[in-house]
Structure formats: C-alpha cells, structure tokens
N, C-alpha and C positions, 0 to 999 in steps of 0.2 A: 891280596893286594894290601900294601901298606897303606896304611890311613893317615894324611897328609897332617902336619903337624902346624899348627898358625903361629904365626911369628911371635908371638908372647910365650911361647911353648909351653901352653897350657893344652892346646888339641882343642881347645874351646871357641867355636864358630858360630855362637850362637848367644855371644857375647852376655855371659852368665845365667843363659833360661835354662830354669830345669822343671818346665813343666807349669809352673805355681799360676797361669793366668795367660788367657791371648796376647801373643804380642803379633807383630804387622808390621814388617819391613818393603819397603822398594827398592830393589836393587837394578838399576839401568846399566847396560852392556849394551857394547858396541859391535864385538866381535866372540866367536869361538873362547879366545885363550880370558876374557871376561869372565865369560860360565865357567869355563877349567877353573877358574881360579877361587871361584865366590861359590856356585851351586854343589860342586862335587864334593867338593871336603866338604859342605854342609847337609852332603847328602850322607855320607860316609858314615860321619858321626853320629847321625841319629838313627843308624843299622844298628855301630857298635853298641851303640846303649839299649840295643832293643826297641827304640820307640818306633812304631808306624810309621814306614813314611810314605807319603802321595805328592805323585807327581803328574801334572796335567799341563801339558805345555806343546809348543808348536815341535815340529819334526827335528831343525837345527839343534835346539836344546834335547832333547831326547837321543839324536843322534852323539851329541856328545858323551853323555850321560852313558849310555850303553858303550860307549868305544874306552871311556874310564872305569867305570865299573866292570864289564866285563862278564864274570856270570852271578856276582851281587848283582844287577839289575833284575833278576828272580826275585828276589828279597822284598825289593819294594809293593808296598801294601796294594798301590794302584800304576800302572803306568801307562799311561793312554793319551793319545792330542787331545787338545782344547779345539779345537776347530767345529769338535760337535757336542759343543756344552752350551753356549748361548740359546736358549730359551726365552730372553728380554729380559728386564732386569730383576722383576719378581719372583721370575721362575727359576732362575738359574740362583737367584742367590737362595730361595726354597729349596733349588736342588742339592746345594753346597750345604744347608741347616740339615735336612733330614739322613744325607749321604753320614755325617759327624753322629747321630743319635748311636750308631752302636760302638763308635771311638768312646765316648762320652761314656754308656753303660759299662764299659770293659774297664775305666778309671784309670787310664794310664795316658801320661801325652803322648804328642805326635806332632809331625812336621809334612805342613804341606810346601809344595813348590809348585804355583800356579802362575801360566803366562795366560792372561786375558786377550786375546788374540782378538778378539770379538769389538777392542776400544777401535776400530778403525773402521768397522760394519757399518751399517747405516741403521741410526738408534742405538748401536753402543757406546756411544759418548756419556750418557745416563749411570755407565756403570759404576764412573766414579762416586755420584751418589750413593751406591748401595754401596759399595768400598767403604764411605765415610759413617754407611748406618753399621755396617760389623762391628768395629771400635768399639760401641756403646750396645749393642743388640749380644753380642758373643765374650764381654768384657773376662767373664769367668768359664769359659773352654780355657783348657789346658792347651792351646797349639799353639805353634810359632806357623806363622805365614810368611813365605817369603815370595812377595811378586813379581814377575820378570817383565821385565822392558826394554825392548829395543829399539834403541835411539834410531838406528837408518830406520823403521819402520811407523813411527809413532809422533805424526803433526806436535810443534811444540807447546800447542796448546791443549794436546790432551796429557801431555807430559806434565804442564805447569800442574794441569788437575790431580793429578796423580801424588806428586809431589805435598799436596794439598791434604790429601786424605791417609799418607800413610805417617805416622807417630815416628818411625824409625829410615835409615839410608845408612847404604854402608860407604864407608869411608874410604875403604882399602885396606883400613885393619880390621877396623871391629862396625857394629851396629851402635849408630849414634845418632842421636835428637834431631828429628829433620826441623830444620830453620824453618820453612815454607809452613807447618804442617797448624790444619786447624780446628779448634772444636767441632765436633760433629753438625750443632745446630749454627753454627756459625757459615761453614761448609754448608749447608744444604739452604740455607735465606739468601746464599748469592747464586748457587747452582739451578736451582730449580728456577721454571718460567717464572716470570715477574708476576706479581698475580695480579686480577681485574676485578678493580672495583666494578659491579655486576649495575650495567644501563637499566634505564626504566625500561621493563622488559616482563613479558605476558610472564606470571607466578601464578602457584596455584599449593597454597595451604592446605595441610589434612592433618587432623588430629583423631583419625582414628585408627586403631591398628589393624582390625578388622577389616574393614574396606579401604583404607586409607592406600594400602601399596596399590591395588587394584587401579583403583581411581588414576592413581600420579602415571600409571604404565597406560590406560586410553589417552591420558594428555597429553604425552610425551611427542614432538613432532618429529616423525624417524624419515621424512620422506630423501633426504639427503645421507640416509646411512642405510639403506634397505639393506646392503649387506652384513650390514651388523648392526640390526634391531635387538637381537638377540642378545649380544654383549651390552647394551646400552639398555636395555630394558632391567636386565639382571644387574648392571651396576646400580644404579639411581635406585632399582628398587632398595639393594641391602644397605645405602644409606639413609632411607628414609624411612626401614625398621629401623635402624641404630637413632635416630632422632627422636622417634616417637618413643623408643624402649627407654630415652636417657633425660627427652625431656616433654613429651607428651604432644609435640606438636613438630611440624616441618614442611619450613618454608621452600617450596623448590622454582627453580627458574631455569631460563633458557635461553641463550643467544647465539650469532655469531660474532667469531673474532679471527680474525687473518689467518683464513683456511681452513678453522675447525669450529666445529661446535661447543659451544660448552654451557656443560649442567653443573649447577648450581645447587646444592641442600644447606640448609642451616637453621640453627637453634639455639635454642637459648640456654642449652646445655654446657654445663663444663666439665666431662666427663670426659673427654682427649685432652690432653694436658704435654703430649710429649710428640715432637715434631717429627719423630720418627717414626708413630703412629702408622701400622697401614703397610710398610715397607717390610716388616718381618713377619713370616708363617706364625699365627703363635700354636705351634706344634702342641702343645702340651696343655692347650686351652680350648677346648672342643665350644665351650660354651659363650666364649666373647671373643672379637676384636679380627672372627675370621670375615665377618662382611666386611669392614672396611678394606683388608691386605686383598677381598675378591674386587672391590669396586678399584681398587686404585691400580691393579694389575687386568685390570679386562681395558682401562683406559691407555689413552696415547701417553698423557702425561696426568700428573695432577697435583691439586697443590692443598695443603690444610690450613688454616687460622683456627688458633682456641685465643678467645680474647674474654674480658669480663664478661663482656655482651653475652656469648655464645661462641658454638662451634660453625666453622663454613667450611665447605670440601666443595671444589671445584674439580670436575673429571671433562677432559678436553679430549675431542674424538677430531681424530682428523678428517677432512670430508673426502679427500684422494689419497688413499696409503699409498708409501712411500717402501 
C-alpha cells in the first residue's frame, strides 16, 4: 500500500515530531472518511519509520484501520478495543505508565492512538483529569498521543473538557495550538470537587508512628461503608503514615457531605508541593509517594491543599455506589 502523502508533501502527519518529548493531540470526528483521513496516514507513517505503534480504540475506528491497512495492520505493536481498559482513573492511567516501561527501555519513540470510550461510563468523566496530569507526569516519553473523539457520541461538555487538556488539535492540515487548552494545575483547581472547608467535627490527633495508625483505624466510624471498610481503613491509614513520616504528627477527621463521607488528614508538613501529587504510579520509587497514589485511588474522589500551614488530603467515599 501506498502511504498517503499530506498536502505540504512532506508525508509528514505528525507535524514535525520525531520522537524528542510527549506530545498529545485531540483529534474529534464525526464520521468514517474523518479517521481515513487523520488516523491512517498517521498510522502509516509511523510503520514507515519503524516506530511502534498502539492502537486501542472502539470497533468503527479499528474497523477502518484494518480495511486501509489491510495486512500492515499485523505490523501494529498493539491492536485491541478500549472497551476493556477502563479500570477508573488511577488504574487505567497506572496501566497506560507501566504498559510504556519497556517502549521507554527499548529508547526508540512511538505512536499511540487511543479512543477513551470509557468518557461516557459512569465515573469516567474524571479522566479528563488524568489526560491533564500526562502533560506534566510523561513530559519526557518520547510518544505522540493521538486521541479520538466522536462527536455523535461524546455530551459537549465532556468534549469542552477534553479540548481543555490536550496542548494540540488538528486543523485539517497539520497539529496546531489548541485555543481552549490549559495548564495542567490550572485544569485540575476548576475539575476536581470543590473542596470543604472541614465543620467542627469529632478529630482525633496522633503523633505516634508506632501505635499511631492502629489507633486512627479503631476510630474511624465505617458503620455506613461496611462494604468497604477495607478500602477506607487502608486509605486514611497510608496518609497518616505519610503525615507522621513528613511531619510528626496528624490531624484526622470525619464527616458527612451530600451523599459521601469524607476523611480528612493534615499537617503541618510541606512535603507535597505539587498538585498532581497522588495521581501518578511512581513506578520507579518503591520507597515514597506510593501511599498517597493508594489512598487517593482506593477513594471515590479526592482532593489535596499544600498551603504554608501544612498539607490536607480529603478522600470522599460514597455512601451508595454508583
């Protein structure tokens, strides 16, 4: 098969990447001859050069893909629907970082093309979040990401979001500056829940590391979470190690708020300093920063503050899942 040539005739779809840093496009389609025109020559190309490429996308896009390509779709590194990648959004964006560790060891780039199918699920609204923590968490991966979107499918409000978190959109010619698009921490203080200034509400301090988590897991009231004592005792506890390791002491608390519970830890630590804290595996760091990525993925939702003061992590359990 000929490999489709871009109207600059350069053959270049990928508007000048050759590897040197992440980049992260949105490309929204409406129909078939959409993907023909955008996904295939940018699949094409990054055969010709040899780079990897993955392709994780719903059946319509795949079925194109194989009826263009033809027996190049062997070629490709990965090809498989997205339909059973969502894990929520800790997990699945863990399974996207550790899935890259042997792309990464190997030293060569690659091209993924992912349709997040999952933004329409109940709780994948959230994933524009982790969309916006890749940016800044994957800056120096060598990949190009190109993300699919289908407009008949995709409410316009999770489209605005999207739009929000990707740096790049294609034009019709090339990959250019999305207008919408916004810092990652800027992106993630309007996305996330609003957070709650915590009522005067039963607390219970320990400053010891020894007995300290013990004690906070008999205080903890699970009588509205029985089914997930377990997650709720394991979360709260690995933040009130990380308190006591960072600042010798931590304040924990407990309420309700419109439909969920939520715990409370904080400190007079300043040892979190970055708002994306929590949201990425740190794969390559056995020894810090994996309680908090466990506490804030065993929760429904959650939210951080590092201020002068100290650190506060709010983990919000819903009392009826959804």
């Amino acid at each position: 098969m000929t490999a489709r040539v871009h109207a600059n005739g350069t053959g270049d779809w990928a508007g000048g990447w050759r590897g040197e840093r992440f980049t992260h496009e949105a490309f929204v389609f409406s129909d078939d001859d959409a993907v023909r025109a955008r996904v295939v020559p940018f699949v094409e190309e990054g055969l010709s050069r040899g780079e990897p490429v993955i392709v994780v996308a719903d059946n319509p896009v795949r079925d194109v893909l194989t009826a263009e390509l033809g027996s190049r779709v062997d070629e490709l590194s990965v090809f498989t629907s997205s339909h059973d990648f969502w894990l929520g959004g800790h997990e699945t964006l863990a399974a996207y970082q550790q899935s890259m560790q042997p792309l990464l060891a190997a030293g060569s780039p690659w091209r993924l093309v992912g349709e997040p199918t999952w933004l329409t699920e109940p709780g994948g609204e959230v994933w524009s979040r982790f969309e916006a923590v890749a940016n800044q968490a994957f800056v120096d991966y060598p990949y190009y990401s190109l993300c699919l979107h289908d407009r008949r499918r995709l409410p316009a409000e999770v489209l605005d979001a999207q739009m929000r978190v990707h740096p790049l959109v294609w034009d019709g010619d090339a990959p250019v500056r999305c207008p919408d698009y916004e810092p990652t921490d800027v992106f993630l203080r309007d996305a996330e829940p609003v957070w709650n200034p915590d009522p005067d509400v039963r607390t219970v301090v320990v400053d010891d590391l020894v007995t300290g988590p013990a004690a906070v897991g008999a205080w903890l009231d699970l009588h509205r979470m029985a089914s997930r004592g377990a997650d709720v005792r394991l979360a709260v506890h690995e933040l009130v190690v990380n308190s006591l390791q960072a600042a010798g002491a931590a304040e924990v608390s407990q309420w309700d708020d419109d439909g969920s519970v939520v715990w409370q830890v904080r400190d007079s630590g300043q040892g979190v300093t970055d708002q994306t804290a929590g949201y990425v595996l740190p794969i390559n760091d056995l020894e810090s920063g994996r309680g908090l990525w466990t506490a804030r993925s065993l929760a429904d939702d959650s939210m951080l503050r590092c201020t002068d003061e100290g650190t506060t992590v709010q983990l919000m359990f819903r009392t009826v899942r959804t």
